[in-house]
N, C-alpha and C positions, 0 to 999 in steps of 0.2 A: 269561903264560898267559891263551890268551882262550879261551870257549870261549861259543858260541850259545845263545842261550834252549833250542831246541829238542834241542840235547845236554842243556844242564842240565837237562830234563825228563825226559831217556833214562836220567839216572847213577840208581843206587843211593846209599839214604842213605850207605852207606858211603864210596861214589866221592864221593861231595861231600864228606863229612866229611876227605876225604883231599886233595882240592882248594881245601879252605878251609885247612887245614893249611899246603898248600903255598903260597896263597898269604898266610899270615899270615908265614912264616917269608920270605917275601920282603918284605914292608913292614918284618919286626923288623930286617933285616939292613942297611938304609939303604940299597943299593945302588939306583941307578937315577934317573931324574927324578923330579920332583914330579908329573910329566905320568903316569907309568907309578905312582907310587902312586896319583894317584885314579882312572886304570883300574883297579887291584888292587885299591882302595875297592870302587869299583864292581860290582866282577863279584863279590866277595866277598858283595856284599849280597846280591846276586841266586839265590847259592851258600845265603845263611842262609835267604831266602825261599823256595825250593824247599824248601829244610829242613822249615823248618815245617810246609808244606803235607803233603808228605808222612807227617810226623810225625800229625799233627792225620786225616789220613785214617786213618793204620793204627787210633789210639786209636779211632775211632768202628766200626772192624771189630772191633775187640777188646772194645767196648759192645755189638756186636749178639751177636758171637758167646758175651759174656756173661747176652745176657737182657736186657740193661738200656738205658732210653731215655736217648735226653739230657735229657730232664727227671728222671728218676734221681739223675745226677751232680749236681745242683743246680746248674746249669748251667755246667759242664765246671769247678765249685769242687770240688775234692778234699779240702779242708782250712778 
């Protein structure tokens, strides 16, 4: 399972979280080369870094449309 920077930009959190799924259940399962798990490494990572990004954007839409700066959050410490 490859898929493009520029898909990975296009998927919903969701579609990734479902593509990281799919590709974690393919590294659990042993199947394949060691060449095709550190593509699956690799693209996986690329899967959590969109993640993020995208995550890390909606929270600062959900700070504004709170009212509240990022100097607020003390700087994005919750806790």
């Amino acid at each position: 399972m490859e898929t493009t920077e520029k898909k990975i930009a296009d998927m919903t959190i969701e579609e990734t979280f479902a593509a990281l799924d799919a590709l974690i259940d393919q590294l659990e399962s042993g199947k394949g080369s060691l060449e095709d798990a550190f593509k699956n490494y690799e693209e996986g990572m690329k899967l959590v870094k969109s993640c993020n990004e995208k995550i890390e954007k909606i929270e600062k839409q959900i700070l504004v449309l709170g009212g509240e700066s990022l100097e607020d959050t003390n700087n994005g410490q919750y806790f």
